[in-house]
N, C-alpha and C positions, 0 to 999 in steps of 0.2 A: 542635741545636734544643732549646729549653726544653721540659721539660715538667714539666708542676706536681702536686703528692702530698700527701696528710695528713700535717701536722703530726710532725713526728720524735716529741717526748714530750708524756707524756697532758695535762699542762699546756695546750700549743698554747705554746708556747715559740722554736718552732720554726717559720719559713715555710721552704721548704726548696726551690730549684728545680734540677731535673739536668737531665743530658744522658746517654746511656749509649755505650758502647763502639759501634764499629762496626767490621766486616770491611774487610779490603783490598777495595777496590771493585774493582780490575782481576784481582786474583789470585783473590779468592775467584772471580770468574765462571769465569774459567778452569779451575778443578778442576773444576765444575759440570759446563762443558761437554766435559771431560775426561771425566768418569764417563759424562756421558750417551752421549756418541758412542764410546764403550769399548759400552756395554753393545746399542747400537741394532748397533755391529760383530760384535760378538760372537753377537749374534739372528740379523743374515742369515746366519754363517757356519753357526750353526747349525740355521737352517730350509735352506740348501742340502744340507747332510748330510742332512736327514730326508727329502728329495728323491731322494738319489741309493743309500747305502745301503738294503743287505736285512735280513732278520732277525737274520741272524749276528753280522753289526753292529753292530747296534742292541742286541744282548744285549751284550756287547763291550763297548761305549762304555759300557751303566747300569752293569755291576758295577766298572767302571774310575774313572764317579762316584762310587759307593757309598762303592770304596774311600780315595778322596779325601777323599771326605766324612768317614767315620772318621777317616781322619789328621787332618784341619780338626780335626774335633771333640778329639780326645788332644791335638793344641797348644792349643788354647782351654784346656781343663781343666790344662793345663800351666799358664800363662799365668797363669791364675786364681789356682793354689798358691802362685804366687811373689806374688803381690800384696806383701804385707806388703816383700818387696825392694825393690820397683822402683817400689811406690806413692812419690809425692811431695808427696801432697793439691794443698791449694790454689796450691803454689809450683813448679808444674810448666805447659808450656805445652801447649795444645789439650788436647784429650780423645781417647782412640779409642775404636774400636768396642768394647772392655771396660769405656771409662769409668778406662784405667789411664793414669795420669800419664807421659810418658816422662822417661826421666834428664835431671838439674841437667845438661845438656852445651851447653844454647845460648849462644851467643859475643852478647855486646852487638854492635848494629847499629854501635856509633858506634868499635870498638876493633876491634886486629887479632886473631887467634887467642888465645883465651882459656888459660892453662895448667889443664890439669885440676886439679881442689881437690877437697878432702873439706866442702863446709859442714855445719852445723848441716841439718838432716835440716827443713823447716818439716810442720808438724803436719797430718794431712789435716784435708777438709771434717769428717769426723765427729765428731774429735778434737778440732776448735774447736769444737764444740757441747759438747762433755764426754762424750762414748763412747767407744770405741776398737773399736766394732764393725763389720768390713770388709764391703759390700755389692759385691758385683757380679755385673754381670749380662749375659747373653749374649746375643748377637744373632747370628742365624747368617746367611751372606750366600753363596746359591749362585753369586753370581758371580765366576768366580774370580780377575779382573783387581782389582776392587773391594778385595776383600781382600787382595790381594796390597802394594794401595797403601794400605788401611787399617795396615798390619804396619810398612811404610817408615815409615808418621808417626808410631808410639812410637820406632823407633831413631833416627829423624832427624828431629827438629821442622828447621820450614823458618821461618823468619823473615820476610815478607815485608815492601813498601816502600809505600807510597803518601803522596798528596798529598793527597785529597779524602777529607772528613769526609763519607761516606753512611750514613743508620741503616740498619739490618736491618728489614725489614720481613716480618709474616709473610705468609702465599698470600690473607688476607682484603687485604692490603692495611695493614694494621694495623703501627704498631710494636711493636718486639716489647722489653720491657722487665719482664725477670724478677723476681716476687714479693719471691722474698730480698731483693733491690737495698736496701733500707732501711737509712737512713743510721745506725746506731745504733752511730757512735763517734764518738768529743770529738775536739776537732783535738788535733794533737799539739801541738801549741805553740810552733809558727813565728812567731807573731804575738806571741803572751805572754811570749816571751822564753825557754820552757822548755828551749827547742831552741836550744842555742850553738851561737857562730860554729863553733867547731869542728868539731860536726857536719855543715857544709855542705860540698860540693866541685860544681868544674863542671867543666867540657870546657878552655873558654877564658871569661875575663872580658875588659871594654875596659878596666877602671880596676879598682883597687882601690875607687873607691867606688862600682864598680857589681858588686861580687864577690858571690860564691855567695850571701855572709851578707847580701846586703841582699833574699834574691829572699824577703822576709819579706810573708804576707798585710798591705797596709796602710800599709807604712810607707810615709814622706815624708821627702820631699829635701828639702835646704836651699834656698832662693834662687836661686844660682846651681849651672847643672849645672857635673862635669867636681871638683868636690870632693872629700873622702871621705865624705859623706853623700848619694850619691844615689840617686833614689830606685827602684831594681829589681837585679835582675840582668841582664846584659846580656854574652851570647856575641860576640865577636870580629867585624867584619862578613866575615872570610875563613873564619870557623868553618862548614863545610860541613855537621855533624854534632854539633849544639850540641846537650849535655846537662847540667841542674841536678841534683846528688843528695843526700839527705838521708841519715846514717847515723840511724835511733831507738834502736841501742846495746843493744836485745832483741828478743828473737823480738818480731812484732807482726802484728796484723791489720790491713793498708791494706786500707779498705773506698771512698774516696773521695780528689778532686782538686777544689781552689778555686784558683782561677787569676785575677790581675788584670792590666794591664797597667804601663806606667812610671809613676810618678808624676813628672810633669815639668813644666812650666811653659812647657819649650821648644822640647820635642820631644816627636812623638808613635808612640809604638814599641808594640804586643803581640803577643803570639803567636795565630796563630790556630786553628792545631789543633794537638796533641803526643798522643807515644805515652807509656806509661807502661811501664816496668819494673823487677824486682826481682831480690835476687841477697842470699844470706845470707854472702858473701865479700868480696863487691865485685871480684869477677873473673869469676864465671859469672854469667850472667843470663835472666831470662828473659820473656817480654813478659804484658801482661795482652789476654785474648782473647776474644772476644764468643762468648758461651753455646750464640747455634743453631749458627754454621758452625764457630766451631775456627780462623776468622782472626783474625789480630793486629786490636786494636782501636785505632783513630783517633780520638780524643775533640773535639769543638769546642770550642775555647774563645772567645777576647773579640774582642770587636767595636767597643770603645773599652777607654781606659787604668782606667778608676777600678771599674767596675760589676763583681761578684766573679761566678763564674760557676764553677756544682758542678757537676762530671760524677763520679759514682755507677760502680766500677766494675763488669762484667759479672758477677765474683765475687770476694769478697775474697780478698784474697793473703795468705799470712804468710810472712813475710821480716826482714831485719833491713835491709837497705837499699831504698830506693825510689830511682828515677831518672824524671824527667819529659824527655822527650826534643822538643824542640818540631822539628813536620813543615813549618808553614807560617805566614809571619807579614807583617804589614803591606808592600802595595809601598812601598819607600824606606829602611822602615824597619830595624830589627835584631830578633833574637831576644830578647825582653825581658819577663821576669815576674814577680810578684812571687804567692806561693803561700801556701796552708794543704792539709795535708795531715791525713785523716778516720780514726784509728787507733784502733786497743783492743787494749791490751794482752796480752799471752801469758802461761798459766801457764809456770815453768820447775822442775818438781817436784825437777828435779837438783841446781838451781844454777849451772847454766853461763857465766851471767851476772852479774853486780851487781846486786844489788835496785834499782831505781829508787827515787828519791825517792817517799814518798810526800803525797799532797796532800788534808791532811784535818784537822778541827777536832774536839776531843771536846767541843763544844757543840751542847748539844740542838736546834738550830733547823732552821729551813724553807730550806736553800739550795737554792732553786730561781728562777729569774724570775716576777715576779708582773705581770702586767696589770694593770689600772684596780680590776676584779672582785677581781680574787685580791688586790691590796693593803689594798683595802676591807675586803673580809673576816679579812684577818690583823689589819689595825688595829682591829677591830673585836675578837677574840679576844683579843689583850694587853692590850685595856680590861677586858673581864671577866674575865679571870685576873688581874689587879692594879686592881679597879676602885680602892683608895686612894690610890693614887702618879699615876692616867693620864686623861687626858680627852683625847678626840677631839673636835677641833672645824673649820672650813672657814674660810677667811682669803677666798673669794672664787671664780671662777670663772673654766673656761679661755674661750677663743673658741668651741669647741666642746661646751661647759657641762659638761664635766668637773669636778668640785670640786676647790678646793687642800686637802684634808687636812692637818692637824697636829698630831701625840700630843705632848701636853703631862704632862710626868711631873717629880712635886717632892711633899712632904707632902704640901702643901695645894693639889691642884691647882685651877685655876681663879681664884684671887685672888694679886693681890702683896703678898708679906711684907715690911715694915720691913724693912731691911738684906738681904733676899735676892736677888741679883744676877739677871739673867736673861738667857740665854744660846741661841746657837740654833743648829742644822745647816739649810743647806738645800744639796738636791741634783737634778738632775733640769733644771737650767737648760736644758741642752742635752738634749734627750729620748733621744739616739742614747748618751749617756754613763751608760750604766745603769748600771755598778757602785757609782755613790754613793746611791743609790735603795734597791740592795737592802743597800748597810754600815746606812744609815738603819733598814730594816726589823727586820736582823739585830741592831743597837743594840737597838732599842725591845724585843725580846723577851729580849735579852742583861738586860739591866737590870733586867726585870719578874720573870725567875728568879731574879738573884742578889738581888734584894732581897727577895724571899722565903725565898732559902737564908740571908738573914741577913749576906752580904757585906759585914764595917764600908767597906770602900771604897767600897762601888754606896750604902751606905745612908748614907755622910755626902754624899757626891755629891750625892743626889735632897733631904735635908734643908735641908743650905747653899744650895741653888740651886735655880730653875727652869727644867727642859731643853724648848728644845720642838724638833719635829724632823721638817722639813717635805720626805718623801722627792721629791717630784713638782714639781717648779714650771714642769714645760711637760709635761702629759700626755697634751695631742695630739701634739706629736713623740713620743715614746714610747711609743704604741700604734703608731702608723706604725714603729718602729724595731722593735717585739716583733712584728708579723706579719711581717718580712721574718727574724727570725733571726738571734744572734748574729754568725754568719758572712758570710750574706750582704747586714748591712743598708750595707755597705760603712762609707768614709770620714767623709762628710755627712748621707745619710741619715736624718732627722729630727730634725736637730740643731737645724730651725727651729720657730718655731708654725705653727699651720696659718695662720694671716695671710702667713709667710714673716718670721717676727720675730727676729733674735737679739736672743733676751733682755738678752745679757748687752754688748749696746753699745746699752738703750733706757731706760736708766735719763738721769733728766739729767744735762746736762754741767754738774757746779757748777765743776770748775777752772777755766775759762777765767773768769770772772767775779771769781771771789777771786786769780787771778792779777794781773788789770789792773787791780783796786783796790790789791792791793802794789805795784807797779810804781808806782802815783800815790799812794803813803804814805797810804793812808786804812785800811791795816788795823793795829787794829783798832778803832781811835776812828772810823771814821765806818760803816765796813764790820766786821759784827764776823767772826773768825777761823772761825766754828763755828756748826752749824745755819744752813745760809742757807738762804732760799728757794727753792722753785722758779721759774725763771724763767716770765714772763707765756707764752708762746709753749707752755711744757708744760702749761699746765693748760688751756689752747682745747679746745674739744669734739671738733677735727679732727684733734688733736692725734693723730699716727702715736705711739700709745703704747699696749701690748698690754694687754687687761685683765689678765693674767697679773701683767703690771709695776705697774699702779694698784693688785691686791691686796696685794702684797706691800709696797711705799710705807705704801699706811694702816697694815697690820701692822705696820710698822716705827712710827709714829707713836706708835701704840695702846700698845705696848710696850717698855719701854726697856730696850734690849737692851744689854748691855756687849759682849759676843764674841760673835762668830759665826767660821761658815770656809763657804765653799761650794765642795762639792767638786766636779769635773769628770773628766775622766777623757783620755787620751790622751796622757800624758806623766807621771815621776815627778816631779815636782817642786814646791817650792811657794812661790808669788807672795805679794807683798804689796803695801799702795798705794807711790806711785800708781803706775795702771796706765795714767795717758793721759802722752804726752812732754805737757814745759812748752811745748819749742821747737814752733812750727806745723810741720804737715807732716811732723814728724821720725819715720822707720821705728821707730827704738829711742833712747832715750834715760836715763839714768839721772834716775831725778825720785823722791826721796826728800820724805816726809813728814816736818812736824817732830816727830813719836812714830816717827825709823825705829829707836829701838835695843829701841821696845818690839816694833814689828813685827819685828823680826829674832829676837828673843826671840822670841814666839810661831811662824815659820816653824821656827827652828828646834827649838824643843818636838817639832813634828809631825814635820817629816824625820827626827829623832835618836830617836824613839821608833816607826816605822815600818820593818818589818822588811825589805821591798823595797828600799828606801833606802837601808840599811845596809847591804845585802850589795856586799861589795866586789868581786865577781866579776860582777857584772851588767854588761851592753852597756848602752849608750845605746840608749834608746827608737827617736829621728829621726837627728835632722842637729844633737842637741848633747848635750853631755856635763857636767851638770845637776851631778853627782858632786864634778866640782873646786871649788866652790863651797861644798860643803855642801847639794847638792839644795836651794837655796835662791834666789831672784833677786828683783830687784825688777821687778816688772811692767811698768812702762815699759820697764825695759834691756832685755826679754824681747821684748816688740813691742805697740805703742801701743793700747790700746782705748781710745777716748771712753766713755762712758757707762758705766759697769761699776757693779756693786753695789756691789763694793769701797769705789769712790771714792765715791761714793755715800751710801753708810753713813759713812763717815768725817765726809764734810762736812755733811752733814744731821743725821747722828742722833750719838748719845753712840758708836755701835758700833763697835769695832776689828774686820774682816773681812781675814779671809786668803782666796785661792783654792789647794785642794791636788790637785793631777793626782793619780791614785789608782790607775792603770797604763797602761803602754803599750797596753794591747787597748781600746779603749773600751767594748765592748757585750763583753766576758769569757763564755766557755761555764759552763753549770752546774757542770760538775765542776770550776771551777778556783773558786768564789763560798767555799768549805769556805776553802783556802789562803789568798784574799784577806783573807776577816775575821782569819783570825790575823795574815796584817802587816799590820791595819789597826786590830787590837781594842783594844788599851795604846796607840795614839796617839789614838785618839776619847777615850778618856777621859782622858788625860794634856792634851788640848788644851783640854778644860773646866776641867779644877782648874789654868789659869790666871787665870780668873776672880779668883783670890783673890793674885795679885798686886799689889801696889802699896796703896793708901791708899782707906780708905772710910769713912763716916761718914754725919751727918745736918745739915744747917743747921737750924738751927731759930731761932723768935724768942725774944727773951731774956725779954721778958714774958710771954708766953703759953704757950712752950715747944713749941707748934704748927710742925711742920718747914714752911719755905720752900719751896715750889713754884719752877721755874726760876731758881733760883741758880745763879751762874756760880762754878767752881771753876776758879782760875790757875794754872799751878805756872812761876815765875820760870823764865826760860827758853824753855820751847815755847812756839812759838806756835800751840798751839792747847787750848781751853778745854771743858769738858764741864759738863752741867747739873743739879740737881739732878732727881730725879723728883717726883710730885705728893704725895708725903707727908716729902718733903724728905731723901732716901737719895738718896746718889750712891756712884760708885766711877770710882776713877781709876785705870788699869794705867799703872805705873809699874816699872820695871829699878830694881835696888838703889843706893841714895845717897839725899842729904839731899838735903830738895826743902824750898824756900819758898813755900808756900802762902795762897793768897787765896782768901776767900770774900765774894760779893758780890749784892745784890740789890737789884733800884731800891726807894726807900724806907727805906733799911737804909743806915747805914755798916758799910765792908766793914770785915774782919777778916783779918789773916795770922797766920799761925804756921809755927814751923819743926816737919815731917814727916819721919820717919827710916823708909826701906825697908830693910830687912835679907833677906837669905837661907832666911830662917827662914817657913814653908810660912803663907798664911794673910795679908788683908789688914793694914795695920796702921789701927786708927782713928785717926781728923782728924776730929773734931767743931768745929762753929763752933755762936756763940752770936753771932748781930744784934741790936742797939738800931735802931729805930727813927729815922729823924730826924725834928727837929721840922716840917719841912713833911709827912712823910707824917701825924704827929701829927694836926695842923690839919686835914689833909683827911679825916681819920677822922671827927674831932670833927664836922667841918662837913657829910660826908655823914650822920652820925646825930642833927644838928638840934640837938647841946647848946650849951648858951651857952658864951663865950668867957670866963675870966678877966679881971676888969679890968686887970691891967698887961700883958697879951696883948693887949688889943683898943684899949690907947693905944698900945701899940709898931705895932698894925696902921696905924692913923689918922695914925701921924707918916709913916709910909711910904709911905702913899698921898698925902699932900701933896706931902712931896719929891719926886715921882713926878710929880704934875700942875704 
């Protein structure tokens, strides 16, 4: 059963919903009514003694308690001394009447007789607080059966079995779910990849591509099941006694369990309750146990495949291995799940261990999640800390009047510069893919320091160019994705607008149009190659087009943008046009651009300077392996989007757009945001100072020296053509070689020249100079009312004869 709590961190970063341990439902009643029908036996035998005995007796029997009593009391106080032995804190099962741990000696449910082991000792309750101060405390129990079976459960914890997930409830009626319970640890990083295959083991798997390592919170199968990509872990259907185990490789504190189901397509498999336990060997173990009774706890979990589902254990455990044991799981189906597991790490004053990596930035910024509010407010701070480099300004609004924010940071912010190229991040398309939202935040504040510490990189960067950098571009999906929680905002989870929009297949479809105008040779003398319209059908009032998408459009319009990249998040890897097949209906097809050596260039900038990408010991995210390639693909061979910005920006506007997956976790915990920006920090800005590849320049008129507005720049070869901006700067990304260049503008004869790109960092200039021809002459002349030359206006008059 759900139940709902305050926000994990003071942010509200966090929506968090548990479930808590429960007792054996048939064994805990049974001790119950053990004890009680022990102690109602023990009453009549002893109200018939007081019955039939005399005084002699009855003196007899007290000093014979008395003396019992003493003895009780000397083992207690025994018992106590040894604490410090036999204590095992939190990694010990039940509790007794002292509150003392009994010995690491419990045998896993699912193995046969365990061989005794020495483990690592786990740290008690106190000790994980940071004490080493021993409490305990005594409860004295005159009954002597009671105690006698309170004694049996420190030497011999009992393990018990059940089917049925029942909460504890207390004598109000009430569930009873202990204060401590608060979720305040990071996943350990099942999901994020931090956690290698290696580390997984199970009982039985059906496939290798359904082995331990895939029982990842999240992940997704390929296509077809029955592959090595699919998608869960999945025990044996003869597996009687099916367990998932995780080693974390140090002492650790499991404080929680997220559990999803298969990801499939084709079947439909979860577990529906499991036990949890722990073992600092991997041979002894021991179960986790609900707080009031002291029974093994049954956790519920899913009740479909995709929807993530926390259960909060009764109390945390410290151990080095965890095991999820699943009790009971779909009729038909198999034991199948895929997991995140709730950890925090353990001092090891010794060293008995390997230092784990650690996962940290020594840059001064805000890594935390920010909301609508909190984005606001940060953007608003990096303005007045750098008000000369930054301007905040709105491109438009969501469906839900959200604003689209964008910090614009260059000298002179607010105006464009002759020759200063202009450039942009957008992130936040999918609202659920928050990591590119917060790299965006963490940029804008990166930038605003180091160009104050004086940075010649950060300070030729913001000089040469203008950045703008628009973290949000759906931030109704992303407030929907920030109340539900890193973890538990699942797979989809606000990836749409609140219309139900993806974004990023509502942009127009120009390929098909410029397609079957090549096909019928009209491009580019009748159909030209570049900027085409939007078709009649998109710009209708009723037109299913998200205002999110018409803000971004005019933006794009308003400003002439050279690069961009817009990141996403759930995969390493990174896309380039097109991203729609040429062929109709095709799943995946390869459909290159004719700029693909400059897009492969720019993909690859990003991946080869992006330090996830680069580590050659990383797993595959899904169900591909991204690596052999060069972490690099073209977007159609990947799988088909219509409408994409990508494509979009290409054929509409001057803008070359990549898309770059920025990790396998989509919505990443706070403590891993430190890690990210460092393999993310040298490729954001390595991916701008492409900007200044290839040829740039100005057209301008030859008399007046006034730059050309929409001139068309050719380069022999591609076909496709880019235009001058309103004060007649353009730039052309161009790979290294000679290129034969045309410039062109109606009214104008055009001009070519031969452009030489080299290696050497920094556009090369292509300037053109236009004459006029003599009919735009005439129509100057004639719109400003001067008279005409007389051998111009007999050359007119012979030609209007011949004419008539």
């Amino acid at each position: 059963m759900g139940v709902h709590h305050p926000p994990l961190y003071p942010h509200g970063s966090k929506g968090w919903e548990r479930h808590v341990g429960v007792p054996e439902a048939t064994g805990g009643v049974r001790l119950r009514q053990e004890g009680a029908g022990g102690s109602r036996a023990q009453g009549r035998k002893r109200g018939t003694h007081r019955q039939t005995a005399g005084p002699t007796d009855r003196l007899r029997r007290a000093l014979a308690s008395r003396g019992r009593d003493l003895a009780m009391w000397a083992l207690l106080l025994a018992l106590a001394a040894c604490t410090p032995a036999v204590r095992l804190g939190l990694g010990a099962p039940g509790t007794s009447v002292l509150e003392l741990e009994p010995p690491a000696t419990t045998e896993a449910r699912v193995s046969t007789t365990a061989p005794q082991s020495t483990p690592t000792q786990p740290p008690s309750a106190e000790r994980s607080k940071g004490t080493t101060e021993q409490h305990v405390r005594i409860r004295v129990i005159k009954k002597k059966k009671v105690i006698i079976k309170k004694r049996k459960k420190i030497a011999r914890p009992k393990i018990m079995v059940t089917a049925r997930p029942l909460l504890t409830t207390s004598p109000m009626g009430t569930s009873e779910i202990p204060k401590w319970q608060e979720p305040d640890c990071p996943p350990l990083g099942l999901e994020s990849l931090r956690v290698s295959d290696s580390q997984f083991e199970a009982s039985s798997s059906q496939s290798f591509g359904l082995g331990p390592h895939r029982g990842r919170l999240n992940i997704q199968s390929g296509l077809e099941d029955g592959d090595l990509y699919d998608g869960a872990w999945c025990a044996e259907q003869q597996d009687a006694e099916p367990w998932l185990q995780v080693d974390a490789r140090h002492p650790t504190r499991f404080s929680g369990v997220i559990t999803q189901g298969r990801n499939s397509i084709w079947r439909y498999d979860w577990v529906t309750s499991f036990k949890v336990q722990f073992s600092n060997d991997s041979q002894t173990w021991w179960g986790s146990r609900n707080h009031s009774s002291g029974a093994e706890a049954v956790f519920p979990a899913n009740s479909d495949p995709e929807t993530p589902v926390l259960n909060l254990l009764p109390e945390p455990q410290v151990a080095r291995f965890i095991r999820l044991l699943p009790q009971t799981w779909l009729e038909g189906g198999a034991a199948c799940l895929r997991a995140e597991v709730l950890a925090c790490p353990v001092s090891d004053p010794n060293g008995l261990f390997p230092a784990a990596p650690a996962l940290g930035s020594s840059d001064p910024l805000d890594f935390r999640h920010h909301n609508y509010k909190a984005m606001r407010k940060l953007m608003k701070q990096v303005s007045e800390q750098c008000p000369n480099i930054t301007r905040v300004y709105s491109i438009g609004k969501s469906h839900q009047g959200l604003k689209l924010y964008v910090m614009e940071m260059s000298d002179q912010p607010g105006e464009h510069e002759l020759g200063e190229p202009e450039v942009r991040y957008v992130a936040g398309m999918h609202g659920n893919e928050a990591l590119g939202r917060e790299l965006l935040l963490l940029f804008m504040q990166f930038l605003c320091l180091e160009f104050l510490r004086g940075d010649p990189r950060v300070t030729r960067l913001l000089t040469e160019t203008r950045i703008h950098l628009l973290p949000s571009m759906n931030p109704d999906g992303y407030e929907t994705a920030f109340r539900r929680g890193s973890e538990l905002v699942g797979w989809a989870e606000g990836r749409w607008t609140q219309q139900g929009i993806d974004l990023n297949h509502n942009f127009a479809d120009l390929n098909t149009p410029l397609w079957e105008a090549e096909d019928d040779g009209l491009v580019p003398d009748t159909v030209p190659n570049h900027h085409l319209p939007l078709p009649t059908y998109y710009t209708l009032p009723n037109a299913t087009v998200a205002p999110e998408t018409r803000a971004v459009i005019e933006w794009m319009k308003r400003i002439p943008f050279v690069l961009s990249a817009n990141l996403h998040g759930g995969e390493l890897v990174v896309s380039y046009p097109f991203d729609m097949t040429r062929t109709p209906w095709a799943a995946r097809e390869l459909t290159p651009t004719p700029d693909d050596a400059v897009f492969r260039w720019l993909s690859t900038v990003y991946a080869g300077t992006n330090r996830a990408m680069q580590d050659s010991d990383r797993r595959p995210c899904h169900n591909q392996d991204f690596s052999l390639h060069g972490n690099v693909i073209n977007g159609a061979d990947w799988h088909t989007v219509p409408g994409s910005m990508n494509d979009f920006s290409y054929l509409h506007t001057n803008c070359f757009e990549v898309t770059v997956e920025l990790s396998c976790d989509k919505f990443p915990h706070e403590n891993e945001l430190p890690q990210e920006w460092e393999n993310n920090k040298d490729a954001l800005l390595t991916y701008l100072e492409q900007v200044r590849m290839g040829i740039a320049g100005v057209v301008r008129d030859k008399d007046t020296e006034l730059g050309i507005a929409d001139a068309v720049i050719a380069v022999e070869g591609i076909n496709h053509d880019v235009t001058t901006a309103w004060d007649g700067d353009y730039w052309r990304l161009l790979t290294p070689g000679d290129y034969l260049v045309t410039a062109s503008a109606e009214g104008y004869h055009s001009s070519t020249r031969n452009c030489r790109v080299t290696f050497e960092e920094g556009p090369v200039p292509c300037n053109f100079h236009l004459t006029k021809t003599p009919k735009q002459r005439l129509r100057e002349l004639l719109a400003t009312g001067a008279k005409l030359p007389p051998d111009l206006r007999r050359r007119l008059e012979r030609l209007r004869g011949q004419k008539n």
